[in-house]
C-alpha positions in Angstrom: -28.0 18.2 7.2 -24.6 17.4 9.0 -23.7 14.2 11.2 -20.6 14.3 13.7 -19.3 10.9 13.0 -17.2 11.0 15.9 -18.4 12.5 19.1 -17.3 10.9 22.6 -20.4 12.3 24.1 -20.2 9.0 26.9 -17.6 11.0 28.9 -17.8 12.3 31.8 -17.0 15.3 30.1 -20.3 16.2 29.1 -21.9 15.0 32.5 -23.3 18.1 33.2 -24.4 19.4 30.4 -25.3 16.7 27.9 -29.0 17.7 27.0 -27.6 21.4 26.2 -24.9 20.2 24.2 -27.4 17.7 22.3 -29.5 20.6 22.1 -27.1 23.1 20.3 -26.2 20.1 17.8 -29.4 19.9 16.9 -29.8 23.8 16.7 -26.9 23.6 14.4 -28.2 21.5 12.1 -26.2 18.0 13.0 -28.7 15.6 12.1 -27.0 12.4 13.8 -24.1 11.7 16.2 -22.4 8.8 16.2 -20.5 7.8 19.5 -17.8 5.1 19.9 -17.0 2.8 22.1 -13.3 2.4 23.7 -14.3 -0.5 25.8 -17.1 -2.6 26.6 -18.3 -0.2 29.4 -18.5 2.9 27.2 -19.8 1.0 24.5 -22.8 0.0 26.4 -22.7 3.6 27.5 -22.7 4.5 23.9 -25.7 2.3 23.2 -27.4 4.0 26.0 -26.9 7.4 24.9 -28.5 5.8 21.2 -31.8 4.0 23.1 -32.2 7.4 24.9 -31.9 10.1 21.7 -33.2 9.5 18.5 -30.3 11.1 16.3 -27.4 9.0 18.5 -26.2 6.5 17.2 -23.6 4.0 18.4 -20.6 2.0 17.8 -19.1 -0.9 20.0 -15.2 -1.4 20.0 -11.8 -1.6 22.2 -9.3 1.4 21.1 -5.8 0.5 20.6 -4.8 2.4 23.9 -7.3 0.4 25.9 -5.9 -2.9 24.4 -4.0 -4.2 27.1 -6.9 -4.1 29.5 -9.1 -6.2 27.4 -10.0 -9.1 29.5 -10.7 -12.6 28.0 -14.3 -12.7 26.8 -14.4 -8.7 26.3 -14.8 -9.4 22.3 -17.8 -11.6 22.7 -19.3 -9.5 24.7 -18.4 -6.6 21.8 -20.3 -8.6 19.5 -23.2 -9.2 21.6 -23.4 -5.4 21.9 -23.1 -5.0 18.3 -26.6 -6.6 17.5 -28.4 -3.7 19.1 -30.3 -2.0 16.2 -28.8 1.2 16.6 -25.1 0.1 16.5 -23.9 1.1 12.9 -20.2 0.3 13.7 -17.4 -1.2 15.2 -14.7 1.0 17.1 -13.0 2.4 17.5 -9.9 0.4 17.0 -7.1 0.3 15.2 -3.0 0.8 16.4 -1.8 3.8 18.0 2.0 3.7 17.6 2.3 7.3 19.5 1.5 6.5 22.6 2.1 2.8 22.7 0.2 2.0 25.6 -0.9 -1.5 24.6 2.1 -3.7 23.0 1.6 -3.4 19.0 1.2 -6.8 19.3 -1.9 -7.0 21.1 -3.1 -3.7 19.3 -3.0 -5.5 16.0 -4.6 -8.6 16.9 -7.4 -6.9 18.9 -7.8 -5.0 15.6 -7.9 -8.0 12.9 -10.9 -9.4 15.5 -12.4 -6.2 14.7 -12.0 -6.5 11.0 -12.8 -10.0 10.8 -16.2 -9.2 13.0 -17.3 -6.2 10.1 -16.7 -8.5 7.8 -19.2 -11.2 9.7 -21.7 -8.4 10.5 -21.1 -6.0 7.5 -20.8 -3.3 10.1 -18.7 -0.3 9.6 -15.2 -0.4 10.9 -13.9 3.0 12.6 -10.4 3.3 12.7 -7.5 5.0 14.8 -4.6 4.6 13.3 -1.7 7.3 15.1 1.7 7.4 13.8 0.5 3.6 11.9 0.6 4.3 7.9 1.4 1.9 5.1 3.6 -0.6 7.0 1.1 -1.0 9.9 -1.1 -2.2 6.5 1.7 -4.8 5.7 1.3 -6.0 9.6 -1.7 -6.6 10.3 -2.6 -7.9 5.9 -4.1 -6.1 3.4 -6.1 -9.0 2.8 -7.5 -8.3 6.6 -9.6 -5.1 4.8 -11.1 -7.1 1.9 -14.4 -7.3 2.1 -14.7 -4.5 5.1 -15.8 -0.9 4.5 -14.6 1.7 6.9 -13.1 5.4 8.1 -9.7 6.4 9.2 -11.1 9.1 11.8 -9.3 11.8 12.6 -6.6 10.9 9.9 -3.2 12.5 10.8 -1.4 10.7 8.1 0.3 11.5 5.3 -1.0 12.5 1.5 0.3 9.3 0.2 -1.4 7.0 2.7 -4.6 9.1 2.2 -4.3 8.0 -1.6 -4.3 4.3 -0.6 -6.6 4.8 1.7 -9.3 5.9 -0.9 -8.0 3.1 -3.3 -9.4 0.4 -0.6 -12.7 2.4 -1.0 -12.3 3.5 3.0 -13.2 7.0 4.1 -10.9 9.9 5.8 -12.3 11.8 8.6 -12.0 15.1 8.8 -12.0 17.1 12.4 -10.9 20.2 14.1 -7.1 19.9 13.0 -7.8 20.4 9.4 -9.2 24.3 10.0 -6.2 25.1 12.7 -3.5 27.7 11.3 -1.0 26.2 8.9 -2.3 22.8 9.0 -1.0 20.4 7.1 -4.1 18.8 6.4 -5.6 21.0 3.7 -3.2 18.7 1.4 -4.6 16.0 2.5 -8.3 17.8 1.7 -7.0 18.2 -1.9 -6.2 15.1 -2.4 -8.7 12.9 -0.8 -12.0 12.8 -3.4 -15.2 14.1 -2.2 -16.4 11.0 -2.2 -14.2 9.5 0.5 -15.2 12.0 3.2 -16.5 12.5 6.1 -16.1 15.3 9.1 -16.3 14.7 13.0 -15.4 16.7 15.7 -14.0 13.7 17.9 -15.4 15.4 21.2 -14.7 16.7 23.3 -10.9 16.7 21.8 -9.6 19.1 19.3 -12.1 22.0 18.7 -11.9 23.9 15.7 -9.6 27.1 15.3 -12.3 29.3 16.4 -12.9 27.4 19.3 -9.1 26.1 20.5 -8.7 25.6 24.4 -12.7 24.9 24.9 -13.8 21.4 25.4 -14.9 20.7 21.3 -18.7 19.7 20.7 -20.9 18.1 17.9 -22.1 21.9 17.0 -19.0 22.7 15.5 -18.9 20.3 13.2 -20.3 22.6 10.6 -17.1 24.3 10.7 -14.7 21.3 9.1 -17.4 20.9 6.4 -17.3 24.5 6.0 -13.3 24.5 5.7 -13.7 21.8 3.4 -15.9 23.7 1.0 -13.1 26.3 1.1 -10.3 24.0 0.8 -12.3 22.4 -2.7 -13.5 25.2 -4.1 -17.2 24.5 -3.8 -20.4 25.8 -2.2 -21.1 24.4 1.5 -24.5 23.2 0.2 -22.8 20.8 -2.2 -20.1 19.8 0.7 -23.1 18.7 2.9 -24.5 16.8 0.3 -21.8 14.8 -0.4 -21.1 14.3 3.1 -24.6 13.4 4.1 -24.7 11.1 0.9 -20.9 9.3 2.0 -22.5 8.9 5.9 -25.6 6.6 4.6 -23.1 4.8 2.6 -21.1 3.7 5.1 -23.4 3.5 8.3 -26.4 2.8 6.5 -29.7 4.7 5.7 -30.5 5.4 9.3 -27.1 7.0 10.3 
């Protein structure tokens, strides 16, 4: 069975129909959802979401975009989120270098606290990194990752930093931009070992091709891993395998 890594079902967006959309997951064949925290308000919501549905699952963090609202304290209280039992990671965070919102400054050091804290907890880091490849590495220390297992989601990098990516031994996750018509990310498919994977749908953002201009959902996960199988050359079957095999690794046996 499938698990959306990367599903923002906390937002308002799905305020009126969250049981539904659950539902449909479910009736899909997604066997967990794991929902990120931006803040420290939608990671408690996030948690929430986990102590009210049994496949939910949740992970506490301060995105790069919200970096600059961080109050003092906010990381503590990131932590003390992170010892509920259904927490399996930390995020996301990471440097967003598109938008810029928070001063690249802050982003990085709001993001080696995060790294440093996975390595303390052993929790899963997940990462956004946007328009931040190789040199935003150099910045905040290789030496930062040691010791720290993790996914870039929603990788919109390059080939190259895909490679080093699976060199660390961290994952790349796959969503709705790698079926879209002449992606560029079907290279990035190719390149990236099975065994490094994993698919989201990062909802409600970027639905698959099928689905463009519709708010995305956790059901249409199925559709990465299925343009994954057809990217590699290999039955679906063997995809979801080795996807559901790469999701214990990283979030543990429950996720």
């Amino acid at each position: 069975m499938l698990a959306d890594t990367h599903a923002h079902l906390d937002f308002e967006d799905f305020d009126s129909d969250r049981e539904d959309v659950i539902r449909r997951a479910v009736e899909a064949g997604v066997r967990h959802i794991i929902v990120p925290g931006i803040d420290v308000k939608s990671s408690r919501k996030a948690v929430a979401l986990a102590e009210r549905y049994d496949m939910v699952f949740a992970a506490a963090g301060i995105h790069p975009n919200e970096a600059h609202l961080a109050a003092p304290g906010d990381m503590e209280e990131i932590r003390r989120i992170a010892e509920h039992p259904k927490v399996v990671a930390l995020g996301e965070t990471g440097l967003d270098f598109y938008r810029d919102r928070a001063p690249r400054g802050t982003q990085a050091r709001l993001f080696i606290e995060h790294l440093d804290l996975a390595r303390e907890t052993g929790l899963a880091v997940i990462a956004h990194f946007r328009n931040a490849e190789e040199e935003s590495i150099e910045q905040v220390g290789p030496e930062r990752f040691r010791g720290v297992r993790g996914v870039f989601h929603c990788f919109s990098g390059s080939v190259q930093f895909a490679e080093r990516i699976a060199e660390m031994g961290w994952y790349t996750g796959f969503a709705g931009p790698l079926t879209f018509k002449g992606s560029d990310r079907s290279a990035v498919a190719r390149a990236v070992p099975l065994e490094r994977m994993l698919v989201e749908t990062d909802s409600p953002f970027l639905a698959p091709q099928r689905h463009r201009g519709k708010r995305n959902e956790p059901a249409w996960v199925a559709e990465i891993a299925e343009k994954l199988a057809e990217i590699k050359g290999i039955g679906f079957g063997d995809v979801v395998a080795a996807l559901d095999r790469n999701t214990r690794e990283l979030f543990g046996a429950g996720a």
